[in-house]
N, CA, C and O atoms as a Tripos MOL2 file, in Angstrom:
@<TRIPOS>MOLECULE
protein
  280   279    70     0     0
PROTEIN
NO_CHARGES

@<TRIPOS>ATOM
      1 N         -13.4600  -19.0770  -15.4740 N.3       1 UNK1
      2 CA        -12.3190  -18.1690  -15.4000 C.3       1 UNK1
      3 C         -11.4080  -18.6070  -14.2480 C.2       1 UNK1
      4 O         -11.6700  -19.1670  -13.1840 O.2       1 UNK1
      5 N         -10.5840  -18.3020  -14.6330 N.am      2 UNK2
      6 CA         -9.5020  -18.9450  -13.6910 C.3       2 UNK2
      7 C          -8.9820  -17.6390  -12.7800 C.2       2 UNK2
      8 O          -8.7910  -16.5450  -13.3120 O.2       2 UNK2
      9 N          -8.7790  -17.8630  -11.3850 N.am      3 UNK3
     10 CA         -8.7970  -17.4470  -10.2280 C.3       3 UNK3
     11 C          -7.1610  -17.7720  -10.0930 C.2       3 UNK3
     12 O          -6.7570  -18.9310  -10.1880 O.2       3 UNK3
     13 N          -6.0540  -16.3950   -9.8120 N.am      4 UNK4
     14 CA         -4.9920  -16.6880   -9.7050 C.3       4 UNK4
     15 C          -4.4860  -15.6220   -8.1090 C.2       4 UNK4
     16 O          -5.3000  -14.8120   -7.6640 O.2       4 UNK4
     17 N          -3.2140  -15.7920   -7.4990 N.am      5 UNK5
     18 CA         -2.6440  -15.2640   -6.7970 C.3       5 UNK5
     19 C          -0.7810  -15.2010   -7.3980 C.2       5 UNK5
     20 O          -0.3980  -15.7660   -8.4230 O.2       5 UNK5
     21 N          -0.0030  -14.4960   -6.5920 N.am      6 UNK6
     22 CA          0.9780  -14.4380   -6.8470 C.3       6 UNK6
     23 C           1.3710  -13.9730   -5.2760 C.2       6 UNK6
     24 O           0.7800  -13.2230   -4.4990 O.2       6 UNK6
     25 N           2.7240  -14.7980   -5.1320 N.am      7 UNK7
     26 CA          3.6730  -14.3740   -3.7320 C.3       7 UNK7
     27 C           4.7700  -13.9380   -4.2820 C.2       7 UNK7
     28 O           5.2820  -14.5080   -5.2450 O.2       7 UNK7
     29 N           5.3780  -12.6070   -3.5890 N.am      8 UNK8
     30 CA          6.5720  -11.9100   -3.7740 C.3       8 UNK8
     31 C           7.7880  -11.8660   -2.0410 C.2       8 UNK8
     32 O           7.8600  -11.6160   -0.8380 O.2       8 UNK8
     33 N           8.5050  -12.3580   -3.3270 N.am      9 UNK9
     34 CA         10.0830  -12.2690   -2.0710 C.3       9 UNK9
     35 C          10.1950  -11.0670   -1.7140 C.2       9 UNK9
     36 O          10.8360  -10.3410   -2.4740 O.2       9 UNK9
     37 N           9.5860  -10.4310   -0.3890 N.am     10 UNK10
     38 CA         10.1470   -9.1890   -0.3920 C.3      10 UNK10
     39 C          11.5310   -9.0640   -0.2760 C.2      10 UNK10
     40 O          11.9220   -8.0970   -0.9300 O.2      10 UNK10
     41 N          12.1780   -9.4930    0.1390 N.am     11 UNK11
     42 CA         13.4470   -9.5710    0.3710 C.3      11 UNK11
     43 C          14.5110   -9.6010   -1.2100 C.2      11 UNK11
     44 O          15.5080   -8.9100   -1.4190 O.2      11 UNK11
     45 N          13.9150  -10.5800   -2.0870 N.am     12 UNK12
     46 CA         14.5270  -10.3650   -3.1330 C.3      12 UNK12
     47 C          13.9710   -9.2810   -4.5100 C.2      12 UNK12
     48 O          14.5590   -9.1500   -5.5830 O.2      12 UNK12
     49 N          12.7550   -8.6310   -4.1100 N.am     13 UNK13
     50 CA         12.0970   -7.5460   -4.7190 C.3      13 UNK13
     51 C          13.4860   -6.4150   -4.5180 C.2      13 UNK13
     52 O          13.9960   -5.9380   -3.5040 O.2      13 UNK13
     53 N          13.7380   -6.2880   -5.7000 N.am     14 UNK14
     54 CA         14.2830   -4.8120   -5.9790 C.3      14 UNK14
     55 C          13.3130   -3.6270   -5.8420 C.2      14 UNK14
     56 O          13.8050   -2.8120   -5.0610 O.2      14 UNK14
     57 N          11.9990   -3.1890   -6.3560 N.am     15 UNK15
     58 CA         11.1530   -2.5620   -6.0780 C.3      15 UNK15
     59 C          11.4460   -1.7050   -8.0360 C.2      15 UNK15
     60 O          11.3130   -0.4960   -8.2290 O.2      15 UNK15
     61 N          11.6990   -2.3720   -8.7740 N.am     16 UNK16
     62 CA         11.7200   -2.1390  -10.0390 C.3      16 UNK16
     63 C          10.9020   -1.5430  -10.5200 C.2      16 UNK16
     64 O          11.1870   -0.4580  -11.0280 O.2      16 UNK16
     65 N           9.5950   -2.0220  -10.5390 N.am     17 UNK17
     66 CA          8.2920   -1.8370  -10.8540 C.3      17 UNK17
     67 C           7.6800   -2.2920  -12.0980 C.2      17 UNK17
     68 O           6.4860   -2.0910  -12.3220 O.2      17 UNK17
     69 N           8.5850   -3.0050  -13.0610 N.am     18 UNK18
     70 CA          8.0120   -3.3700  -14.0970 C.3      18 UNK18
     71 C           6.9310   -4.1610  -13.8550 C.2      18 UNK18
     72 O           5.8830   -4.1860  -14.5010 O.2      18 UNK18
     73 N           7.2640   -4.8910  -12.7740 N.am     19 UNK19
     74 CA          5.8820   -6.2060  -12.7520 C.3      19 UNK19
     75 C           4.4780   -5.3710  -12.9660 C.2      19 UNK19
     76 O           3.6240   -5.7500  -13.7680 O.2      19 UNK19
     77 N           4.3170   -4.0020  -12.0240 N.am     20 UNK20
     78 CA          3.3760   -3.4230  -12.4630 C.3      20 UNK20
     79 C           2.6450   -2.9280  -13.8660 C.2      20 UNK20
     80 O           1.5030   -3.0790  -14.2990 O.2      20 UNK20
     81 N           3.7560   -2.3100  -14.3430 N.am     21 UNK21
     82 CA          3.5760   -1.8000  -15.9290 C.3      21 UNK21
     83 C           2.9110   -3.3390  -16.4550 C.2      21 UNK21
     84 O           1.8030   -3.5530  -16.9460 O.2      21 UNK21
     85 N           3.6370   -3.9640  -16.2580 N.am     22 UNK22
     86 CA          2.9040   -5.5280  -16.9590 C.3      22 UNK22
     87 C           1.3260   -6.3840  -16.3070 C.2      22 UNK22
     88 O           0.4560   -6.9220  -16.9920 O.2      22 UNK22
     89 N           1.3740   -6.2750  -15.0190 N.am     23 UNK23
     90 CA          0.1730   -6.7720  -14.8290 C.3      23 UNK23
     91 C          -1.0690   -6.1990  -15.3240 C.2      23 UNK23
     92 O          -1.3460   -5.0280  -15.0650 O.2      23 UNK23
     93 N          -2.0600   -7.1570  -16.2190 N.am     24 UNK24
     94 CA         -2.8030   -6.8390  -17.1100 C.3      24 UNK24
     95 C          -4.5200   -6.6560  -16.0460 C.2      24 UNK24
     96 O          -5.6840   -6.4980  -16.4140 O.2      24 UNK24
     97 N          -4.0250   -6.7510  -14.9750 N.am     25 UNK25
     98 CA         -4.7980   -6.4330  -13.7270 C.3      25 UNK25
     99 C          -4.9310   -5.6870  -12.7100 C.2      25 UNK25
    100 O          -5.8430   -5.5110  -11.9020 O.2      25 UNK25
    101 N          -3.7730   -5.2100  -12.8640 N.am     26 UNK26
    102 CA         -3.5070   -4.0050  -11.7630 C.3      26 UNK26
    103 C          -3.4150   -4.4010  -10.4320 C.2      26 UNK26
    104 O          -3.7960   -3.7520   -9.4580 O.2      26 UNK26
    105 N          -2.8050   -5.6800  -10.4390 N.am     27 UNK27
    106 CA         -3.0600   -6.3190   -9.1100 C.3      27 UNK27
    107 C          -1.7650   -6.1580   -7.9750 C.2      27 UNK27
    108 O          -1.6720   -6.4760   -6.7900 O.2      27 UNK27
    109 N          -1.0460   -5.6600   -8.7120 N.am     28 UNK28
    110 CA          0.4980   -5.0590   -7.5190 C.3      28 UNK28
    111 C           0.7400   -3.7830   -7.4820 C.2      28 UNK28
    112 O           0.4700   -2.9880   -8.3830 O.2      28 UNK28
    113 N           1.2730   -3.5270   -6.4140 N.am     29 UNK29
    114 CA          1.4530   -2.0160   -5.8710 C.3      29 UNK29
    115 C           3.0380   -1.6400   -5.1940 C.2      29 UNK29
    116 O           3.9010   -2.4980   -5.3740 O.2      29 UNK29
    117 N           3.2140   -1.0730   -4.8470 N.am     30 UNK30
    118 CA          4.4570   -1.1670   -4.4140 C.3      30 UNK30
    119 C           3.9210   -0.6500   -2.4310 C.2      30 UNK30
    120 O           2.8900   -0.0410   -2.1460 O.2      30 UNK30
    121 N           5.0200   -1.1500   -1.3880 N.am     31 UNK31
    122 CA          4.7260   -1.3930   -0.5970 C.3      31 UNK31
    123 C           4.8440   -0.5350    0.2430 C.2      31 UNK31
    124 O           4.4890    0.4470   -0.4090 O.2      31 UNK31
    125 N           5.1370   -0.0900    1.4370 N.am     32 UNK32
    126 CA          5.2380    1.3820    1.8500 C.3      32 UNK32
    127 C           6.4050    0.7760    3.5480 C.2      32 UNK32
    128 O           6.4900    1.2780    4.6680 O.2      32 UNK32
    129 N           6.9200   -0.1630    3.0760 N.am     33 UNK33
    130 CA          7.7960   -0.5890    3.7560 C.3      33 UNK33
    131 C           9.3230   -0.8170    3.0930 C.2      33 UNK33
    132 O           9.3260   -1.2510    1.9410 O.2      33 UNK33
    133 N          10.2320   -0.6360    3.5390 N.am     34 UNK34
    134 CA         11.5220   -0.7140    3.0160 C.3      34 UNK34
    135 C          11.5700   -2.2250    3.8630 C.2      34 UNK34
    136 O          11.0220   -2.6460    4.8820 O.2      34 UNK34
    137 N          12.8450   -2.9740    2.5340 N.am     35 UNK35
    138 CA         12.9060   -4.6750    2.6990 C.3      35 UNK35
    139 C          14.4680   -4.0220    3.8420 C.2      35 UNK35
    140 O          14.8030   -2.9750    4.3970 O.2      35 UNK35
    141 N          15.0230   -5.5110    3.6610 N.am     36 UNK36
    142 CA         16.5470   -5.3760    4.4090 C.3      36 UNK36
    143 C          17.1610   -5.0560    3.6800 C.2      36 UNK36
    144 O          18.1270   -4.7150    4.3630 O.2      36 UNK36
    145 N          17.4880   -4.8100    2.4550 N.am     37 UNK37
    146 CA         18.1640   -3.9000    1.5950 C.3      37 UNK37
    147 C          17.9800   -2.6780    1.3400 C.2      37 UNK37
    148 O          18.8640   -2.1080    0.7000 O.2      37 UNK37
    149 N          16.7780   -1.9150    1.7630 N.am     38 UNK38
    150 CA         16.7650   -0.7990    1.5820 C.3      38 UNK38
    151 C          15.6220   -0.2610    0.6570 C.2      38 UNK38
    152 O          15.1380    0.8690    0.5870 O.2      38 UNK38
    153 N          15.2990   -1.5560   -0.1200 N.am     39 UNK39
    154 CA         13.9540   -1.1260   -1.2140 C.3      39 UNK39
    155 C          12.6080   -1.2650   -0.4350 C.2      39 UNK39
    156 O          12.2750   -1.6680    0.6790 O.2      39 UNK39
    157 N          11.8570   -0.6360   -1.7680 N.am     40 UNK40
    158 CA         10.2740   -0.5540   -1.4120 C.3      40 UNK40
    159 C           9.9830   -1.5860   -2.3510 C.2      40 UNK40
    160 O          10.0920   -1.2210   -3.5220 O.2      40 UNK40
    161 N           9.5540   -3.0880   -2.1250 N.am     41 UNK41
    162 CA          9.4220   -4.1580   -2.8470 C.3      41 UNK41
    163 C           7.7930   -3.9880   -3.2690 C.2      41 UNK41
    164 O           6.8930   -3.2980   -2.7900 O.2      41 UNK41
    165 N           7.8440   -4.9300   -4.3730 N.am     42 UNK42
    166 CA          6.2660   -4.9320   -4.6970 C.3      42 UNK42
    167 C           5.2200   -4.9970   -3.6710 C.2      42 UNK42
    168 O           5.6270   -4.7650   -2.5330 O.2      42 UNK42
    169 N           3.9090   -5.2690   -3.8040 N.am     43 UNK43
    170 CA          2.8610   -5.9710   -2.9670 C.3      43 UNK43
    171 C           1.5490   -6.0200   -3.4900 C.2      43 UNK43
    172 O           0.8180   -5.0920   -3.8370 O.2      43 UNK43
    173 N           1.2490   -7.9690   -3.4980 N.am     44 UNK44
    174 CA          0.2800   -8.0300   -4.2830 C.3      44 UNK44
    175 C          -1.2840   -7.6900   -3.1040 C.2      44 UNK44
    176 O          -1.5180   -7.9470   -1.9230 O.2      44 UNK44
    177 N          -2.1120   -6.9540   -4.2970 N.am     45 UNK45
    178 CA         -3.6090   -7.4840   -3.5820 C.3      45 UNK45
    179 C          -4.0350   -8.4950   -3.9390 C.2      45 UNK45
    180 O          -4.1770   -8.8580   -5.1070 O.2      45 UNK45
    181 N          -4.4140   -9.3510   -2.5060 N.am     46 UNK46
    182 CA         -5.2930  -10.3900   -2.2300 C.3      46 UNK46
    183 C          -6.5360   -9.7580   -2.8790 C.2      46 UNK46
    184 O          -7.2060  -10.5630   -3.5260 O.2      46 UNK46
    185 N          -6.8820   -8.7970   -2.8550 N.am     47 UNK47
    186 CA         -8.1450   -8.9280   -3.3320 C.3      47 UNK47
    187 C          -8.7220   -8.5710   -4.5490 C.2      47 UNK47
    188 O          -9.9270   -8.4750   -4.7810 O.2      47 UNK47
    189 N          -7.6500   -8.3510   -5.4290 N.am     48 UNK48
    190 CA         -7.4660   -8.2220   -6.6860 C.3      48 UNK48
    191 C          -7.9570   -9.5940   -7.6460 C.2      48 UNK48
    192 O          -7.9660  -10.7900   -7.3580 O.2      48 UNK48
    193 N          -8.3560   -8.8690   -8.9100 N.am     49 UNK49
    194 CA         -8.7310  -10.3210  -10.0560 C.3      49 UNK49
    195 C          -7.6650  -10.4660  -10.6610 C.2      49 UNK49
    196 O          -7.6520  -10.3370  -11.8850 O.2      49 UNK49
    197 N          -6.5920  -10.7460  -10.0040 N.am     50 UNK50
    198 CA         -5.8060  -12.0200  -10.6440 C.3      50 UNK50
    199 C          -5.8430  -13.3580  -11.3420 C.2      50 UNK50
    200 O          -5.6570  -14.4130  -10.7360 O.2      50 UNK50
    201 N          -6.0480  -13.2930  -12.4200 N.am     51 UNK51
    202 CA         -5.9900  -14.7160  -13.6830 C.3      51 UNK51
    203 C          -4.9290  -15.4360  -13.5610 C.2      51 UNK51
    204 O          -4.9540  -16.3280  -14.4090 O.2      51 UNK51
    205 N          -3.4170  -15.5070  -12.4960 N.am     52 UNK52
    206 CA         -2.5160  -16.3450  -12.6380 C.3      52 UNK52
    207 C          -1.6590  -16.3230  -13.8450 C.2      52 UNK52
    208 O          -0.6570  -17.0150  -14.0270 O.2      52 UNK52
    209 N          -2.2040  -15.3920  -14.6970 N.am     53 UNK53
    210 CA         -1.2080  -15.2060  -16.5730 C.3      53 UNK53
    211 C          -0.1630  -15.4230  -16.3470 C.2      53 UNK53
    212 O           0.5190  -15.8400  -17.2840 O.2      53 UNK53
    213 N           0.6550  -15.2030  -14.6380 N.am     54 UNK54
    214 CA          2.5350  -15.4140  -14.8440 C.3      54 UNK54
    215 C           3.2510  -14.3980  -15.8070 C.2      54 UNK54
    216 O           4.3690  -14.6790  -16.2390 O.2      54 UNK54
    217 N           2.6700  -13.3010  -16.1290 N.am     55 UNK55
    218 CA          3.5110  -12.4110  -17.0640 C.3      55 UNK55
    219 C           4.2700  -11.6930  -15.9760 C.2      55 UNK55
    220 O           5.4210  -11.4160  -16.3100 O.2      55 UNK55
    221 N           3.8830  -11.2800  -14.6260 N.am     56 UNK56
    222 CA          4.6580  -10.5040  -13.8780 C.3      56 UNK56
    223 C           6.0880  -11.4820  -13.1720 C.2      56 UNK56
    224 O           7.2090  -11.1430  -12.7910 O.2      56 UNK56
    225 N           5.5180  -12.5350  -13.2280 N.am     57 UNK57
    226 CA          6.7880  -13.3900  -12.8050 C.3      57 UNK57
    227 C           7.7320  -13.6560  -13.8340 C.2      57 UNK57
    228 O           8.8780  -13.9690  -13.5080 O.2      57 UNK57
    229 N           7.4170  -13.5770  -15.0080 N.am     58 UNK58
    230 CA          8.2370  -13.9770  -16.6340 C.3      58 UNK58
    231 C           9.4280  -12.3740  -16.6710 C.2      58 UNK58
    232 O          10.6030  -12.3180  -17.0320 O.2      58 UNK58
    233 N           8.7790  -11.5830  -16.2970 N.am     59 UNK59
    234 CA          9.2770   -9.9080  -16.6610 C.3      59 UNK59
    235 C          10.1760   -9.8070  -15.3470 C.2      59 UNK59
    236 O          11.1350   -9.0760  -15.5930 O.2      59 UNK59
    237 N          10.2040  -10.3220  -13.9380 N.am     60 UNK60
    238 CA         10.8690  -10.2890  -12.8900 C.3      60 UNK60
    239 C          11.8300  -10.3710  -13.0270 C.2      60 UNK60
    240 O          11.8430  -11.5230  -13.4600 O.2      60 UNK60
    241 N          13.3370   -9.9170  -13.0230 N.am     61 UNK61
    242 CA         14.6560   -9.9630  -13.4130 C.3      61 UNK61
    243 C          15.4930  -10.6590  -12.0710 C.2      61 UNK61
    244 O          16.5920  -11.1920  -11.9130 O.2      61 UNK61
    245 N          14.1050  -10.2730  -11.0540 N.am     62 UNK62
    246 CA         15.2630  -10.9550   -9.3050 C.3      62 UNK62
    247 C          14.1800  -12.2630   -9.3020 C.2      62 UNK62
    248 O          13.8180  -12.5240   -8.1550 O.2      62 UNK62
    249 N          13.7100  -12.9590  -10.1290 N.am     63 UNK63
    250 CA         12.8200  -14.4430   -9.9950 C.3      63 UNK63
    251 C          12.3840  -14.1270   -8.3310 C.2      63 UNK63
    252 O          12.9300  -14.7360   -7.4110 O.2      63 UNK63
    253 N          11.5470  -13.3050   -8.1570 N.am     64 UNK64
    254 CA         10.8880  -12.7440   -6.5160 C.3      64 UNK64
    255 C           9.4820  -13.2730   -6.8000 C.2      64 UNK64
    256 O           8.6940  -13.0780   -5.8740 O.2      64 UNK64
    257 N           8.9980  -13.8900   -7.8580 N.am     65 UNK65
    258 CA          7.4500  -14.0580   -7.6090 C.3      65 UNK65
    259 C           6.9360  -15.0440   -8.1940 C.2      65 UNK65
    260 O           6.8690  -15.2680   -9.4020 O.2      65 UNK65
    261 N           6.5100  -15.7360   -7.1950 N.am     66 UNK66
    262 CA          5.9240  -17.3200   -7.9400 C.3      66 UNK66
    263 C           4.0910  -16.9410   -8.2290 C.2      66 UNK66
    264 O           3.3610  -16.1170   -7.6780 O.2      66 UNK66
    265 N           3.8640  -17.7750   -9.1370 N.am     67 UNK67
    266 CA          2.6320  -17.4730   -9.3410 C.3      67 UNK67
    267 C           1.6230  -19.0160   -8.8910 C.2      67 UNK67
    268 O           1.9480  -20.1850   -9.1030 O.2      67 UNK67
    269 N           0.3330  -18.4910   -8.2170 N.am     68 UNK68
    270 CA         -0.3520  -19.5440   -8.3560 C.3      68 UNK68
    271 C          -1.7470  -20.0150   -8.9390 C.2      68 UNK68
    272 O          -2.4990  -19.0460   -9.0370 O.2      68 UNK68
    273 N          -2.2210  -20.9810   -9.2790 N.am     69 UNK69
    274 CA         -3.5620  -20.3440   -9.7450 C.3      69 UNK69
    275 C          -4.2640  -22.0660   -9.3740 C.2      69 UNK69
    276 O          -3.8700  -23.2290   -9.2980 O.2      69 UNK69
    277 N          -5.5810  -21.2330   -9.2200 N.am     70 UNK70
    278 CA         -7.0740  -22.2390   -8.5310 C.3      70 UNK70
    279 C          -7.9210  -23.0990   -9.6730 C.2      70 UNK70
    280 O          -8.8940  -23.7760   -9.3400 O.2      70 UNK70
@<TRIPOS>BOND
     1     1     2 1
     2     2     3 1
     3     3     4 2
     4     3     5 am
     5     5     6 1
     6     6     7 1
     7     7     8 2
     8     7     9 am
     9     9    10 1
    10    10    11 1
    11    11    12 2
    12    11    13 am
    13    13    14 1
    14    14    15 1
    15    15    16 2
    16    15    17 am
    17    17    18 1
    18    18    19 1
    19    19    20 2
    20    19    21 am
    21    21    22 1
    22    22    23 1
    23    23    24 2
    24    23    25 am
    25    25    26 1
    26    26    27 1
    27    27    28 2
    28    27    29 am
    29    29    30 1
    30    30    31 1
    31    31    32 2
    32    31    33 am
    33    33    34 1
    34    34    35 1
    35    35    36 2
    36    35    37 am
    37    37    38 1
    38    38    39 1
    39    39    40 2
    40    39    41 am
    41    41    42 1
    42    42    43 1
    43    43    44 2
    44    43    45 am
    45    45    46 1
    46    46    47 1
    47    47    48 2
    48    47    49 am
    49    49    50 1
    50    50    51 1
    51    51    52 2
    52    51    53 am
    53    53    54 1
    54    54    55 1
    55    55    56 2
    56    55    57 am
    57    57    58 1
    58    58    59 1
    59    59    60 2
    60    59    61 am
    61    61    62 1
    62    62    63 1
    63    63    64 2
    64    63    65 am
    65    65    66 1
    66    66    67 1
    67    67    68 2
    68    67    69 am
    69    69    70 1
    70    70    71 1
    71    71    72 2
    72    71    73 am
    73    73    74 1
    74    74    75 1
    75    75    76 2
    76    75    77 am
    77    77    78 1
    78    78    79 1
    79    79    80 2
    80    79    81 am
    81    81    82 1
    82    82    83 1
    83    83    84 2
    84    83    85 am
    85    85    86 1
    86    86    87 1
    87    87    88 2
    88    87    89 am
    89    89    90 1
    90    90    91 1
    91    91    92 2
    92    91    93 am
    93    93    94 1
    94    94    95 1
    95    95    96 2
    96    95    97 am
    97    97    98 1
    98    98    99 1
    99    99   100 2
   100    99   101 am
   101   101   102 1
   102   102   103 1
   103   103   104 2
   104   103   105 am
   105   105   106 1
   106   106   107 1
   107   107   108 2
   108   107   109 am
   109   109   110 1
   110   110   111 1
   111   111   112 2
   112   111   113 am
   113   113   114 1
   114   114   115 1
   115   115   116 2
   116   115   117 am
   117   117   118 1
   118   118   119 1
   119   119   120 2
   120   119   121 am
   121   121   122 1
   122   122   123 1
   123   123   124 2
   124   123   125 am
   125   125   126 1
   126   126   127 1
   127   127   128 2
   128   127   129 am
   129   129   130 1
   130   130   131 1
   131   131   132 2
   132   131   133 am
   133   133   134 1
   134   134   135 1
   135   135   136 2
   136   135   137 am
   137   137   138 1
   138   138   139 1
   139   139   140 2
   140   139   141 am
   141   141   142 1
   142   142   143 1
   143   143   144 2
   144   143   145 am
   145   145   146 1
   146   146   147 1
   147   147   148 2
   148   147   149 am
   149   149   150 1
   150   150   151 1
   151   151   152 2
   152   151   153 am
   153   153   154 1
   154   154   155 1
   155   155   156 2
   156   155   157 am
   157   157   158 1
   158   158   159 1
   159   159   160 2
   160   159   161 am
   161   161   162 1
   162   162   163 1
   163   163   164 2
   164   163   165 am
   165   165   166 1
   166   166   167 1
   167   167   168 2
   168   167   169 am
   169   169   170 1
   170   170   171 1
   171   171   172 2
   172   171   173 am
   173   173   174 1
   174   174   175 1
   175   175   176 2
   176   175   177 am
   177   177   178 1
   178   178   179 1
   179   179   180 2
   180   179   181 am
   181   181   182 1
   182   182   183 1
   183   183   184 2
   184   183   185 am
   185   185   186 1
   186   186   187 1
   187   187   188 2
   188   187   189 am
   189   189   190 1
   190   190   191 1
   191   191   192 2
   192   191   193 am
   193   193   194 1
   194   194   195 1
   195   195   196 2
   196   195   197 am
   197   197   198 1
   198   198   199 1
   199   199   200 2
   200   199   201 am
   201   201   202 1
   202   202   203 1
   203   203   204 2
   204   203   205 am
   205   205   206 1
   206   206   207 1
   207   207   208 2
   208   207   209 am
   209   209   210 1
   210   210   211 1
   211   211   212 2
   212   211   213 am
   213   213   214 1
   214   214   215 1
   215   215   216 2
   216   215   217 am
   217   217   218 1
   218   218   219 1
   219   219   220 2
   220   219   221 am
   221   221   222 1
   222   222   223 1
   223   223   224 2
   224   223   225 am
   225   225   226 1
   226   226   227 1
   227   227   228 2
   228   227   229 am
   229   229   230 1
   230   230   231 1
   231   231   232 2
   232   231   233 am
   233   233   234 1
   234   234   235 1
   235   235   236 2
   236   235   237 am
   237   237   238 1
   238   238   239 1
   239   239   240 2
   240   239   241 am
   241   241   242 1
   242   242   243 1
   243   243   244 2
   244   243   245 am
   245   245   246 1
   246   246   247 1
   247   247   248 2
   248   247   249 am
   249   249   250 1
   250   250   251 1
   251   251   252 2
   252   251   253 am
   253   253   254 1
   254   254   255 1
   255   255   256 2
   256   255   257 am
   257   257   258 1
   258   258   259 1
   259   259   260 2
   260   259   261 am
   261   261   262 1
   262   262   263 1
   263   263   264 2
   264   263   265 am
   265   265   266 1
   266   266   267 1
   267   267   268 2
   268   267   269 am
   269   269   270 1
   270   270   271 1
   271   271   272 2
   272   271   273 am
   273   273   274 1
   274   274   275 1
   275   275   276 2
   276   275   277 am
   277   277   278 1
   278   278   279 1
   279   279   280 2
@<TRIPOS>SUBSTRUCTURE
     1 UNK1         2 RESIDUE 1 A UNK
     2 UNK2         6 RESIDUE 1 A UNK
     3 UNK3        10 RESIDUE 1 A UNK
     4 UNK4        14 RESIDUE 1 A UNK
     5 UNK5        18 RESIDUE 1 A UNK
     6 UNK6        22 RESIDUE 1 A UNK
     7 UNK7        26 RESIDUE 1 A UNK
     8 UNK8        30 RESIDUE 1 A UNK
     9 UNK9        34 RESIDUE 1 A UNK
    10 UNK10       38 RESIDUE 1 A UNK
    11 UNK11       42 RESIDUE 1 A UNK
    12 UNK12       46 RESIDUE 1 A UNK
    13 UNK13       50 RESIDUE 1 A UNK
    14 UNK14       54 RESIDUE 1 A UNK
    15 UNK15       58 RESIDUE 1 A UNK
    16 UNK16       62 RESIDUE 1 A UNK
    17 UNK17       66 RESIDUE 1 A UNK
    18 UNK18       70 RESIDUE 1 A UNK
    19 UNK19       74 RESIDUE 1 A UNK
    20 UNK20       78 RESIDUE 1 A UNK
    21 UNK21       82 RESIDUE 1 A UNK
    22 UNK22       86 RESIDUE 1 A UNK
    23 UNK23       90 RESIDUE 1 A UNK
    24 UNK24       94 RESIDUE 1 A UNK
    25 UNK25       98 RESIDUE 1 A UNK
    26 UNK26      102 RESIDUE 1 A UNK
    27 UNK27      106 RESIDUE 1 A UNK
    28 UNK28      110 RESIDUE 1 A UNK
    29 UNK29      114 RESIDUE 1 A UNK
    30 UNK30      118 RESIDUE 1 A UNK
    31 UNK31      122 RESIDUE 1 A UNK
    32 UNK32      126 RESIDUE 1 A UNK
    33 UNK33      130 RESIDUE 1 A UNK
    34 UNK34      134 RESIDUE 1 A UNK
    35 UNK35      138 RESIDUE 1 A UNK
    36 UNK36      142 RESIDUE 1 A UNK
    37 UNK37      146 RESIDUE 1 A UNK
    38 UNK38      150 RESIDUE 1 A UNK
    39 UNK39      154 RESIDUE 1 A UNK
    40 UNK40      158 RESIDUE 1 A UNK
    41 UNK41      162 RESIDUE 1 A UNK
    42 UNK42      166 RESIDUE 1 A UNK
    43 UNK43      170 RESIDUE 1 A UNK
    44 UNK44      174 RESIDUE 1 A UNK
    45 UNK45      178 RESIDUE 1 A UNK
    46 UNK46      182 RESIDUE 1 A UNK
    47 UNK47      186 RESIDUE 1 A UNK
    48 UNK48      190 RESIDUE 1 A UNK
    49 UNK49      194 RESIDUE 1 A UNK
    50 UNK50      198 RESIDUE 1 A UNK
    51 UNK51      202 RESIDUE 1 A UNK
    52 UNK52      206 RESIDUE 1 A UNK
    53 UNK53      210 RESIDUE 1 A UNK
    54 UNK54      214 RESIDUE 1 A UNK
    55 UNK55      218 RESIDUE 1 A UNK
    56 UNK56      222 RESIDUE 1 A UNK
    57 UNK57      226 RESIDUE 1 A UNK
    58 UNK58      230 RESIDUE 1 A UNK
    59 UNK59      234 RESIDUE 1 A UNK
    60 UNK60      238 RESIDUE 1 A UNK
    61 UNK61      242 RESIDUE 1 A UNK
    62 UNK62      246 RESIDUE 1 A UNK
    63 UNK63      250 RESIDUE 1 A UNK
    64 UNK64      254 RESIDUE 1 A UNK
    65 UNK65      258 RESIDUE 1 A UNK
    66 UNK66      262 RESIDUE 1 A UNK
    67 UNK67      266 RESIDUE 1 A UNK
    68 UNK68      270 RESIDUE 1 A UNK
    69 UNK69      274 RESIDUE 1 A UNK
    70 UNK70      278 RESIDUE 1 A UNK
């Protein structure tokens, strides 16, 4: 099984939330910090089972999240 992570721009996170509705892992949350614009941007858990699928980065409308996988 493949072992994935994902990094988010906070800065370019709108704080949308779709990535959530879509992760098939439950592996993002939203953050409890406001960015320099004013939003509450995503935030992934590290310690979450992330598979790397890239569906939350495909659904991202501000391209804020690269995906990586092991």
């Amino acid at each position: 099984m493949t072992k994935g992570s994902i990094m988010i721009d906070q800065e370019l996170c709108k704080g949308c939330r779709i990535c959530f509705h879509f992760c098939p892992k439950g592996s993002i949350s939203q953050s409890e910090k406001l960015n320099a614009n004013g939003y509450l941007p995503a935030l992934f858990d590290n310690n979450s089972e992330c598979s790397g699928c890239g569906i939350c980065a495909i659904v991202c409308s501000e391209v804020a999240i690269e995906v990586y996988r092991e």
